[in-house]
mmCIF file of the N, C-alpha and C atoms, coordinates in Angstrom:
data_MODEL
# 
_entry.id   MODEL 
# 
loop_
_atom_site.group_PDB 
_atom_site.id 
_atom_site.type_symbol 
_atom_site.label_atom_id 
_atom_site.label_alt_id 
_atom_site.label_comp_id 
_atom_site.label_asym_id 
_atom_site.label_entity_id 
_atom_site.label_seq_id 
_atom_site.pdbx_PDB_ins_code 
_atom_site.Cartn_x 
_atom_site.Cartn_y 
_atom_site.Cartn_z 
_atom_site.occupancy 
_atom_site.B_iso_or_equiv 
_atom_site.pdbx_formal_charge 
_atom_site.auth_seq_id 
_atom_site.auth_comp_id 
_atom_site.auth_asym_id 
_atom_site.auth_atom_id 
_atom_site.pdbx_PDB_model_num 
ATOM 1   N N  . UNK A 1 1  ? 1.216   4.988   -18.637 1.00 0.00 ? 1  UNK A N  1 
ATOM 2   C CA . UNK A 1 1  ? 0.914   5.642   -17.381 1.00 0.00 ? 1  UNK A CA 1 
ATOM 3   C C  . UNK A 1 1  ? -0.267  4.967   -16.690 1.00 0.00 ? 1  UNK A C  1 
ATOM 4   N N  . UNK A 1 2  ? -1.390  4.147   -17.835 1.00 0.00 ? 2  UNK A N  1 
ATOM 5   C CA . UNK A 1 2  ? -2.338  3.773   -16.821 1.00 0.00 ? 2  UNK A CA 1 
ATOM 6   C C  . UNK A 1 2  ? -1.600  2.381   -16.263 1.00 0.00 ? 2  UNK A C  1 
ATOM 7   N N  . UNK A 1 3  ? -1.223  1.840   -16.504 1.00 0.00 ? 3  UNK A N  1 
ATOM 8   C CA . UNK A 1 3  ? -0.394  0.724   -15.806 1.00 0.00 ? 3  UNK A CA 1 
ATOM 9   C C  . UNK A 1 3  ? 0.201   1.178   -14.761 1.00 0.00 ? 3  UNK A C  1 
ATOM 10  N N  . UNK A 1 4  ? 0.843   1.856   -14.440 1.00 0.00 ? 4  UNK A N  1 
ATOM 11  C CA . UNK A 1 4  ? 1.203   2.998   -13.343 1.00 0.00 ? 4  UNK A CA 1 
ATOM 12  C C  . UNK A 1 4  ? 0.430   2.930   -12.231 1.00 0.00 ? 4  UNK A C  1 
ATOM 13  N N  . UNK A 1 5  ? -0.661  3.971   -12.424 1.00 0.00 ? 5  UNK A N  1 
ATOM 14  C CA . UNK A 1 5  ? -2.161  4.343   -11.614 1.00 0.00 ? 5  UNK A CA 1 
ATOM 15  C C  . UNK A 1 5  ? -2.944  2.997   -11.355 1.00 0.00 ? 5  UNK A C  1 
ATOM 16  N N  . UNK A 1 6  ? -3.020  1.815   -11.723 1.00 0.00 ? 6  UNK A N  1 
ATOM 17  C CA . UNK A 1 6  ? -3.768  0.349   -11.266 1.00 0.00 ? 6  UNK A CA 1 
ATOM 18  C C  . UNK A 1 6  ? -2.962  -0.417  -10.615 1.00 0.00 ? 6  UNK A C  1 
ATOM 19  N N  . UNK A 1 7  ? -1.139  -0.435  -10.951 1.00 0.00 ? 7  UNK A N  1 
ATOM 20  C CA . UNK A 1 7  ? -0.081  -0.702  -9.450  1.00 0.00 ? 7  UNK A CA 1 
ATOM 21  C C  . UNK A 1 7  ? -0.362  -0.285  -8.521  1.00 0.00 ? 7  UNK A C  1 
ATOM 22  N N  . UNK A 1 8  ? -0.249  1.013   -8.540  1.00 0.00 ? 8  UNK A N  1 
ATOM 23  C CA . UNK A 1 8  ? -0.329  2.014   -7.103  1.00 0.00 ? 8  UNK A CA 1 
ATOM 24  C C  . UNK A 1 8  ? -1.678  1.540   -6.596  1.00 0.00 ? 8  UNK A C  1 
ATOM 25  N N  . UNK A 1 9  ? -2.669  1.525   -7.467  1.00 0.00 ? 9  UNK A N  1 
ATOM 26  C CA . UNK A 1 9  ? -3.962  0.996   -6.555  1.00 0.00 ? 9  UNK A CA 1 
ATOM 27  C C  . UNK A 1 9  ? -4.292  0.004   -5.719  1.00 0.00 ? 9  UNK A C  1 
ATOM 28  N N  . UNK A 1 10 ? -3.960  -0.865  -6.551  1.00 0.00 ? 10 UNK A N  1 
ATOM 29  C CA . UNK A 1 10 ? -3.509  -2.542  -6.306  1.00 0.00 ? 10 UNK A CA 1 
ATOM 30  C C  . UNK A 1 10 ? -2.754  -2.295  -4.895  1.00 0.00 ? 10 UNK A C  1 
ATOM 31  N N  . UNK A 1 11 ? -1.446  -1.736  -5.183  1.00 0.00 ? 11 UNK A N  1 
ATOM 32  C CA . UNK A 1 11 ? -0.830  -1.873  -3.966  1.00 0.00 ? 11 UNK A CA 1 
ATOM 33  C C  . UNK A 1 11 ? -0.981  -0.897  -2.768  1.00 0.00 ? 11 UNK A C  1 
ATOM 34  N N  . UNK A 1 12 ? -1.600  0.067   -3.099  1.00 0.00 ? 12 UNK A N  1 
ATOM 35  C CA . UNK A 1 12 ? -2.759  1.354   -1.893  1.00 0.00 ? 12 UNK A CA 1 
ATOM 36  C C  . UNK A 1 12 ? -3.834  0.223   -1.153  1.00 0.00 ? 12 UNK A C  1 
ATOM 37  N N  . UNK A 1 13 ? -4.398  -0.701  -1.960  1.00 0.00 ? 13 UNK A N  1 
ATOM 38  C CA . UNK A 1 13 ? -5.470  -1.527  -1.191  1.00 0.00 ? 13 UNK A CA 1 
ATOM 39  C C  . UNK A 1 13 ? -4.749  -2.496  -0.573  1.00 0.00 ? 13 UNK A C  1 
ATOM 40  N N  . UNK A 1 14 ? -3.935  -3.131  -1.124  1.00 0.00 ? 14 UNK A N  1 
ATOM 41  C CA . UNK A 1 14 ? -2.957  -4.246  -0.659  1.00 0.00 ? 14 UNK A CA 1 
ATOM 42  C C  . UNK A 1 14 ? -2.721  -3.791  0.823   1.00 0.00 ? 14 UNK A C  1 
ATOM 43  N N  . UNK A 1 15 ? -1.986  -2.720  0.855   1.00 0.00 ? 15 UNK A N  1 
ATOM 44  C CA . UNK A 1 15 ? -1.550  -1.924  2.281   1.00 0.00 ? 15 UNK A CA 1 
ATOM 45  C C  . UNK A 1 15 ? -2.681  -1.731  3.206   1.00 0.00 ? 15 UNK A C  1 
ATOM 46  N N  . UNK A 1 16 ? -3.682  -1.115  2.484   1.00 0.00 ? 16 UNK A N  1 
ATOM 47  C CA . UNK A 1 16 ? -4.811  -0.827  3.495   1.00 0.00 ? 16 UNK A CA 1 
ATOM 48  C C  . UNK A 1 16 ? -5.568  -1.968  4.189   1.00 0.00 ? 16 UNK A C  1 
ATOM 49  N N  . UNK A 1 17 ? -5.542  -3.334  3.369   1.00 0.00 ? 17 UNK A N  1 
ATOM 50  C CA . UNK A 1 17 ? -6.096  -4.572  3.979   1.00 0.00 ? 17 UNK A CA 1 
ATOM 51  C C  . UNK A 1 17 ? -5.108  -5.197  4.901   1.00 0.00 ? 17 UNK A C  1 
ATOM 52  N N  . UNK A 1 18 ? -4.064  -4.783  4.826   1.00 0.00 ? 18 UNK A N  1 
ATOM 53  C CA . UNK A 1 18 ? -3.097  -5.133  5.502   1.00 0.00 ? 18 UNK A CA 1 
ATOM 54  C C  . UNK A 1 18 ? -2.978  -4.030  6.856   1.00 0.00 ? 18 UNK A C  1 
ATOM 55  N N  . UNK A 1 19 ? -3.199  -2.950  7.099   1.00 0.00 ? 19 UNK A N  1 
ATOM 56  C CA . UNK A 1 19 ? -3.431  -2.186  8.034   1.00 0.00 ? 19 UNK A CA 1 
ATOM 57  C C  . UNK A 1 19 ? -4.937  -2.786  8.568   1.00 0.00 ? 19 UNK A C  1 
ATOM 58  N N  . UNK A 1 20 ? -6.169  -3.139  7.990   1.00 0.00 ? 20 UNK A N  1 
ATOM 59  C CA . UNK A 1 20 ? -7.775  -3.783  8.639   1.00 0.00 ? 20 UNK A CA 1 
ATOM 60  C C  . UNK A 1 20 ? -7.253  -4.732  9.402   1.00 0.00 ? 20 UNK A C  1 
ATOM 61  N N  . UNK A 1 21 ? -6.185  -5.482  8.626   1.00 0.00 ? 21 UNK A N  1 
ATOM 62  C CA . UNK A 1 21 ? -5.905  -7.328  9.624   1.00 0.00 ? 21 UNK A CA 1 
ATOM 63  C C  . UNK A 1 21 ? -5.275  -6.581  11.132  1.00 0.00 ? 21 UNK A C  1 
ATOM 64  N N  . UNK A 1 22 ? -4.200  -5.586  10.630  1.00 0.00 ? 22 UNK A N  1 
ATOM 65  C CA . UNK A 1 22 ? -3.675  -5.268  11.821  1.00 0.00 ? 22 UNK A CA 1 
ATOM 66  C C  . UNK A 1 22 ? -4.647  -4.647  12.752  1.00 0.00 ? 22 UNK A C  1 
ATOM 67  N N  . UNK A 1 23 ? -5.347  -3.937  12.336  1.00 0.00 ? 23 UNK A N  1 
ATOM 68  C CA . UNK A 1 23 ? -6.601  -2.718  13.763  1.00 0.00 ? 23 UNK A CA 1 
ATOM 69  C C  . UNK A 1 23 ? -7.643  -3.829  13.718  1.00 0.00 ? 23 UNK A C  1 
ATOM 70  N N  . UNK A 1 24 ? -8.018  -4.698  13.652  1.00 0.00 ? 24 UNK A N  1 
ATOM 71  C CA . UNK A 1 24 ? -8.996  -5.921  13.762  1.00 0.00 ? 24 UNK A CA 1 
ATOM 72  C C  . UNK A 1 24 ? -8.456  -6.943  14.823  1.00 0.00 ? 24 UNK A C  1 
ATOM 73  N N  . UNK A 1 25 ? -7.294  -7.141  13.820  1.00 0.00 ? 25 UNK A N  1 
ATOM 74  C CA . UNK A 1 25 ? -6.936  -8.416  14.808  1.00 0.00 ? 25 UNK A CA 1 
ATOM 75  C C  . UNK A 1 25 ? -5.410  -8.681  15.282  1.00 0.00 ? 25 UNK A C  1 
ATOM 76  N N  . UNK A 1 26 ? -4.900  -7.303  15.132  1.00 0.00 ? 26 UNK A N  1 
ATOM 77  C CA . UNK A 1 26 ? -3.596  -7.409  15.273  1.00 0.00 ? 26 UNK A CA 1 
ATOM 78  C C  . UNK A 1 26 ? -2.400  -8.395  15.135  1.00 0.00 ? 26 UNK A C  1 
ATOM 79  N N  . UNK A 1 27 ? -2.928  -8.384  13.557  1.00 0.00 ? 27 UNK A N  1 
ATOM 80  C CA . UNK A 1 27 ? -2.138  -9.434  13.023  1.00 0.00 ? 27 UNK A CA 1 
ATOM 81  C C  . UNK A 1 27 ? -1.298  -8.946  11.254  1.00 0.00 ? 27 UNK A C  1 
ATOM 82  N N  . UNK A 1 28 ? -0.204  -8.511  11.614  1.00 0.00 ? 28 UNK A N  1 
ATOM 83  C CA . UNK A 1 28 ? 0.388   -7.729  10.524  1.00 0.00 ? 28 UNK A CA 1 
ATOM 84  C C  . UNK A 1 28 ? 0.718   -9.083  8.962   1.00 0.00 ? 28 UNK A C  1 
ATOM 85  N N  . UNK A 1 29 ? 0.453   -9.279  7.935   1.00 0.00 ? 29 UNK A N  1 
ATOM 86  C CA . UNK A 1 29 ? 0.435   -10.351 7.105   1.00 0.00 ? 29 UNK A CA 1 
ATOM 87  C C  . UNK A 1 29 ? 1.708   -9.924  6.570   1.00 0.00 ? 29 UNK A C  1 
ATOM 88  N N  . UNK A 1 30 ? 2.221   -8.833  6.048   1.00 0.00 ? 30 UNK A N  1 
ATOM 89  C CA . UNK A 1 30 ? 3.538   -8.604  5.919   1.00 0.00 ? 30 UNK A CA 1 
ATOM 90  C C  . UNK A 1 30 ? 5.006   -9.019  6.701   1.00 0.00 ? 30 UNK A C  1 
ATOM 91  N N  . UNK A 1 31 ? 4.987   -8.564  7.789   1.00 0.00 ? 31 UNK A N  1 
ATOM 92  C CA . UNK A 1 31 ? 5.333   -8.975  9.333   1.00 0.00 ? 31 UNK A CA 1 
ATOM 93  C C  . UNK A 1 31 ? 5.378   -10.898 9.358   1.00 0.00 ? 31 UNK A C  1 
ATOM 94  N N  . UNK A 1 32 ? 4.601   -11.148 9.332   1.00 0.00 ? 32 UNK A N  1 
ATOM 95  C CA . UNK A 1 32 ? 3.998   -12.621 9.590   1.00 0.00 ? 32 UNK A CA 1 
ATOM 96  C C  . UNK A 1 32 ? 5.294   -13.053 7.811   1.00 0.00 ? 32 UNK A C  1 
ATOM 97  N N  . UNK A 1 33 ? 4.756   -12.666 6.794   1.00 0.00 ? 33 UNK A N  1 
ATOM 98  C CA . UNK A 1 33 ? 5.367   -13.471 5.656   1.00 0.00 ? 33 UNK A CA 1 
ATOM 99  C C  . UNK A 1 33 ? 6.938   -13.124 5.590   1.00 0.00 ? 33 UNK A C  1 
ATOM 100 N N  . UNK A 1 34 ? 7.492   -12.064 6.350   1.00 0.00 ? 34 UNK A N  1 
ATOM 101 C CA . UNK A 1 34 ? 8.940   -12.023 6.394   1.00 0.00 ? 34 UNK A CA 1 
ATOM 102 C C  . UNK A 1 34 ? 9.581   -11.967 7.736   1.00 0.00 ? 34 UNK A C  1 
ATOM 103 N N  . UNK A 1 35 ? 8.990   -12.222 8.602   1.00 0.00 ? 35 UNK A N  1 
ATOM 104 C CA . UNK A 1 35 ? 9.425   -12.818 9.829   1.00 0.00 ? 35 UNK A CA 1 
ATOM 105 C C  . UNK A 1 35 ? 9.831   -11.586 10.897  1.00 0.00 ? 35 UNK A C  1 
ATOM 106 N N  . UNK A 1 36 ? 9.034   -10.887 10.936  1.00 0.00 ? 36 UNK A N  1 
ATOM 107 C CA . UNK A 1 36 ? 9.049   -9.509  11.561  1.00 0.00 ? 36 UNK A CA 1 
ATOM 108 C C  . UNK A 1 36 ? 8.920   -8.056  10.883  1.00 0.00 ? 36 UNK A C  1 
ATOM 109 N N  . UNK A 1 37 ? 7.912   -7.079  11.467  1.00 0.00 ? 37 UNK A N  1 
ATOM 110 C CA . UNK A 1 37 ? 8.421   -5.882  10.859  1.00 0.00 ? 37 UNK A CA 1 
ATOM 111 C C  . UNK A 1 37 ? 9.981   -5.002  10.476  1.00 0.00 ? 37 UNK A C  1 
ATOM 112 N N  . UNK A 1 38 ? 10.977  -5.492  11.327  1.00 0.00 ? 38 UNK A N  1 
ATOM 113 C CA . UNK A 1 38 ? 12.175  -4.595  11.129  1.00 0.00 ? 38 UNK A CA 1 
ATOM 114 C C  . UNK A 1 38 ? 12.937  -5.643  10.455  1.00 0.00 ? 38 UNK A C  1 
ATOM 115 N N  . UNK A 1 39 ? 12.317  -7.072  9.565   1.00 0.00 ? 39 UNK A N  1 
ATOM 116 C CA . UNK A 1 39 ? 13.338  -7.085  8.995   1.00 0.00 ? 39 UNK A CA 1 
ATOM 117 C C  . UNK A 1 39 ? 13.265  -6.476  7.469   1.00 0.00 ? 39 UNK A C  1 
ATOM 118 N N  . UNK A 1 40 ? 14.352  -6.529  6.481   1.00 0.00 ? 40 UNK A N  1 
ATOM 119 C CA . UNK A 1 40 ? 14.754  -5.830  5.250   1.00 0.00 ? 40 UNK A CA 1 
ATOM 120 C C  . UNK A 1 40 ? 13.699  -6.369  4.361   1.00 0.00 ? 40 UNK A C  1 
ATOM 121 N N  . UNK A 1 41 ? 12.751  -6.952  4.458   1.00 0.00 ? 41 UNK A N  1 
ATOM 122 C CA . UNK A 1 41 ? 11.836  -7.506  3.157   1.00 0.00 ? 41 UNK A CA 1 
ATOM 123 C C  . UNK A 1 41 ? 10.170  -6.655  3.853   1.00 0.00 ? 41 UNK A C  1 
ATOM 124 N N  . UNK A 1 42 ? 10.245  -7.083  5.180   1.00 0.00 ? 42 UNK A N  1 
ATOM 125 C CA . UNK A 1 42 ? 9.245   -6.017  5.222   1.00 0.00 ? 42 UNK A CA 1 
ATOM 126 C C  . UNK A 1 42 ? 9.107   -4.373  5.387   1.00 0.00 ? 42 UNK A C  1 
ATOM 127 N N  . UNK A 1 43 ? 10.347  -4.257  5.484   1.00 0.00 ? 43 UNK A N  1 
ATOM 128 C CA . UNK A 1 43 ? 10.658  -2.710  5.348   1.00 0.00 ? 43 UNK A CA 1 
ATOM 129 C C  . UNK A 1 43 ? 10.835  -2.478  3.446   1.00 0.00 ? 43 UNK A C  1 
ATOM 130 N N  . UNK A 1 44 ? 11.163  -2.969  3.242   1.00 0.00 ? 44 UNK A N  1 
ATOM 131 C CA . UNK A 1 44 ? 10.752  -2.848  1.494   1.00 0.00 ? 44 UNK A CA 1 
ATOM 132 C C  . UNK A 1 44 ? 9.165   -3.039  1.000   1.00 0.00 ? 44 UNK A C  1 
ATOM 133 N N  . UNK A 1 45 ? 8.671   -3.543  1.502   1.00 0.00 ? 45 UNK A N  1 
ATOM 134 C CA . UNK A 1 45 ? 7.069   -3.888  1.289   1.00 0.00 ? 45 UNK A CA 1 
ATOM 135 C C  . UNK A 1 45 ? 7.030   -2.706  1.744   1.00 0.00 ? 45 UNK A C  1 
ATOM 136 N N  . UNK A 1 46 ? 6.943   -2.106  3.124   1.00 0.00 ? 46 UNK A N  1 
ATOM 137 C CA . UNK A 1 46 ? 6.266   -1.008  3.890   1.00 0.00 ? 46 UNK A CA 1 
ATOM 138 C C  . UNK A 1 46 ? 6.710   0.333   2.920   1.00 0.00 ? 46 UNK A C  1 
ATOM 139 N N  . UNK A 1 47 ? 7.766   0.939   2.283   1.00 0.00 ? 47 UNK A N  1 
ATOM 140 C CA . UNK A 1 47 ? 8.402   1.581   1.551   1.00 0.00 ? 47 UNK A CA 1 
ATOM 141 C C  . UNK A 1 47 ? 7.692   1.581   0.179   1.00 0.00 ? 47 UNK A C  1 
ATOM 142 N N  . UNK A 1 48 ? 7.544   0.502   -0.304  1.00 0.00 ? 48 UNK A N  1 
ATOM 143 C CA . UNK A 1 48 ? 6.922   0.312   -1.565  1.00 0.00 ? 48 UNK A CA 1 
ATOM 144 C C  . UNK A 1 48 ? 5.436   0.784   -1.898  1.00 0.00 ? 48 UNK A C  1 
ATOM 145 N N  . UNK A 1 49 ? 4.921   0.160   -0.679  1.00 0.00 ? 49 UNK A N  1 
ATOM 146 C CA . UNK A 1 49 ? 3.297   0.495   -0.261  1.00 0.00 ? 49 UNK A CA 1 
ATOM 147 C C  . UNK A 1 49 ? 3.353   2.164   -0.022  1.00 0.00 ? 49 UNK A C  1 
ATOM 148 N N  . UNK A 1 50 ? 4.229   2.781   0.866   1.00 0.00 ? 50 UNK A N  1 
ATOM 149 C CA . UNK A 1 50 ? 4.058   3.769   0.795   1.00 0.00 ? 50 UNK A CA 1 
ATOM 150 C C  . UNK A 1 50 ? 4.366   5.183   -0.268  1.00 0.00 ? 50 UNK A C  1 
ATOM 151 N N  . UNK A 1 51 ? 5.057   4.422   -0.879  1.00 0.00 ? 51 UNK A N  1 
ATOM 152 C CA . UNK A 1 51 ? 5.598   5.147   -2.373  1.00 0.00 ? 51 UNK A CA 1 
ATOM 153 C C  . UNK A 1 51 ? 4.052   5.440   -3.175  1.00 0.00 ? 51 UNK A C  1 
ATOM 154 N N  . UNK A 1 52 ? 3.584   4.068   -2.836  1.00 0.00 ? 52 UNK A N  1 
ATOM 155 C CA . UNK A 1 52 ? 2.599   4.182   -4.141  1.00 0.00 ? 52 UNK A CA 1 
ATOM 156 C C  . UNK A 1 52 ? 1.584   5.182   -3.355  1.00 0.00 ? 52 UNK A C  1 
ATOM 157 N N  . UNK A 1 53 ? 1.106   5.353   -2.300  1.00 0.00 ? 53 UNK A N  1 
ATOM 158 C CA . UNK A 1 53 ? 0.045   6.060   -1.995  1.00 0.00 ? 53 UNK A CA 1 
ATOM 159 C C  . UNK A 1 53 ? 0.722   7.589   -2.376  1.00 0.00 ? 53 UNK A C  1 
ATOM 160 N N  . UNK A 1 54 ? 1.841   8.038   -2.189  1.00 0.00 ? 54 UNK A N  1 
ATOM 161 C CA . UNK A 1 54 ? 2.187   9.355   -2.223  1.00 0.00 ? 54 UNK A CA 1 
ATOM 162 C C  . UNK A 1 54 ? 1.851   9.528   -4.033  1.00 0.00 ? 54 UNK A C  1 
ATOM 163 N N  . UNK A 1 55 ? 2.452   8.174   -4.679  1.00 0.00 ? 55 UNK A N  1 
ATOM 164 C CA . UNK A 1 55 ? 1.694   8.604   -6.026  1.00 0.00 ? 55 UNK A CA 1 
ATOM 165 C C  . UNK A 1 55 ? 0.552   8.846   -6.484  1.00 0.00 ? 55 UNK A C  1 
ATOM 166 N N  . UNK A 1 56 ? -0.720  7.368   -5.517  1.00 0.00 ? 56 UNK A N  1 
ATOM 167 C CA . UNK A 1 56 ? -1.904  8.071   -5.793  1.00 0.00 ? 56 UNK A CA 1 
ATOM 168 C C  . UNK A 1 56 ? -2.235  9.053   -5.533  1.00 0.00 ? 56 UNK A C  1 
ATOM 169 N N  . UNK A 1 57 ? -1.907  9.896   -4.480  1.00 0.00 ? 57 UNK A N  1 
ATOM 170 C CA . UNK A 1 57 ? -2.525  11.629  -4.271  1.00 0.00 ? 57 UNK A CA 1 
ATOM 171 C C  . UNK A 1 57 ? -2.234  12.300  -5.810  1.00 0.00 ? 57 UNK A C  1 
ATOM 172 N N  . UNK A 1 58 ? -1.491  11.828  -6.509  1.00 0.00 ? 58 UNK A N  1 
ATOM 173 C CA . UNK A 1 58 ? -1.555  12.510  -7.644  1.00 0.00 ? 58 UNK A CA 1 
ATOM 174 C C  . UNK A 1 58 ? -2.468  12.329  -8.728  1.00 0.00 ? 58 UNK A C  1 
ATOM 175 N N  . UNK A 1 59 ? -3.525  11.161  -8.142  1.00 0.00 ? 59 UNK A N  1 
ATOM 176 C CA . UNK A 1 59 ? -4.151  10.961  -8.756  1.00 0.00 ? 59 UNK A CA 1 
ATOM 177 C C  . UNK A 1 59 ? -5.999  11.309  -8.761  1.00 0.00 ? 59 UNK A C  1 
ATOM 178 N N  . UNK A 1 60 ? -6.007  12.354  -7.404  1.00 0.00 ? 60 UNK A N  1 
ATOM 179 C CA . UNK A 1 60 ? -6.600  13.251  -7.117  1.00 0.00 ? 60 UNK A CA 1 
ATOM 180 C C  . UNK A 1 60 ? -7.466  14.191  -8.185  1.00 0.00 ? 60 UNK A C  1 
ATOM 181 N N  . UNK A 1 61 ? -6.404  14.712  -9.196  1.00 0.00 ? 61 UNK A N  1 
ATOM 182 C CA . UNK A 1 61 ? -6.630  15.479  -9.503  1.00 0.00 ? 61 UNK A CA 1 
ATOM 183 C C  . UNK A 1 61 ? -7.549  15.098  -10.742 1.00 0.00 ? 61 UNK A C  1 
ATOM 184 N N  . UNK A 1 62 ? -6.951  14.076  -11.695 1.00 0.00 ? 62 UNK A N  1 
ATOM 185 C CA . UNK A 1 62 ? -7.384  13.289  -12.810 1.00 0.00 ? 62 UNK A CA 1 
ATOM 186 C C  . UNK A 1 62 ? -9.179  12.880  -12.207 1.00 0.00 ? 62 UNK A C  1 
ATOM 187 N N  . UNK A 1 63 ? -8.875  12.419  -10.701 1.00 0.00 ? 63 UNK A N  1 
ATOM 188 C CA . UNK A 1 63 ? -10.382 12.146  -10.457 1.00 0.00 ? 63 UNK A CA 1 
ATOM 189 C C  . UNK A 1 63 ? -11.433 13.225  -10.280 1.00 0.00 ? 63 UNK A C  1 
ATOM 190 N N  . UNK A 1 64 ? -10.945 14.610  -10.170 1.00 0.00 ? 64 UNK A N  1 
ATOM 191 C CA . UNK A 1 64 ? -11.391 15.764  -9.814  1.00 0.00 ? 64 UNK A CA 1 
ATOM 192 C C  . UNK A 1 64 ? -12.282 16.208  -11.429 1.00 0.00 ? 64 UNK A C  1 
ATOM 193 N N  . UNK A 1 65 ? -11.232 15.889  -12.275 1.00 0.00 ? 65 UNK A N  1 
ATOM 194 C CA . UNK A 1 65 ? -11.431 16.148  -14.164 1.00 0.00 ? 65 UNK A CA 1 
ATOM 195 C C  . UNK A 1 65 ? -12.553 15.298  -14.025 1.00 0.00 ? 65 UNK A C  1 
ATOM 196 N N  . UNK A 1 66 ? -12.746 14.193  -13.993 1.00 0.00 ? 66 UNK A N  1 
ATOM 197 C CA . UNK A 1 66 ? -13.962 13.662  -14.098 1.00 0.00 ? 66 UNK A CA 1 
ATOM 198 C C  . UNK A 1 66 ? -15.268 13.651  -14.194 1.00 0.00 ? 66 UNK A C  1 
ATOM 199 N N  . UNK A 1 67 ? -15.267 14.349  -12.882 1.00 0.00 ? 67 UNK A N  1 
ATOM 200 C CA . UNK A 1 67 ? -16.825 14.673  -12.525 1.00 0.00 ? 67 UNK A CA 1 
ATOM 201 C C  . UNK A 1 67 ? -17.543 15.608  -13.322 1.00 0.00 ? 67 UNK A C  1 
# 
């Protein structure tokens, strides 16, 4: 499971540096490496990225145990 929770992270930051390039400089790196947002490789990236954040919210709670 922790292999799990350091994907999703990995790829939660992956996304989010990839959303900075875009509100900075409006320049999507996903987009750019598959040759547009609507085609099928970056709609799988965008899907993937967003999978994992709905998993990290689950990881909320584990960080909550912590403190």
């Amino acid at each position: 499971m922790k292999v799990l929770n350091v994907i999703s992270l990995i790829l939660v930051i992956l996304g989010g540096l990839n959303w900075l390039s875009v509100g900075l400089f409006e320049y999507d790196v996903v987009s750019e490496i598959f040759g547009g947002s609507t085609e099928v490789g970056s709609k799988i990236v965008y899907i993937v990225v967003g999978v994992a954040a709905l998993y990290a919210l689950s990881l909320f709670s584990k960080v909550a145990r912590d403190d």
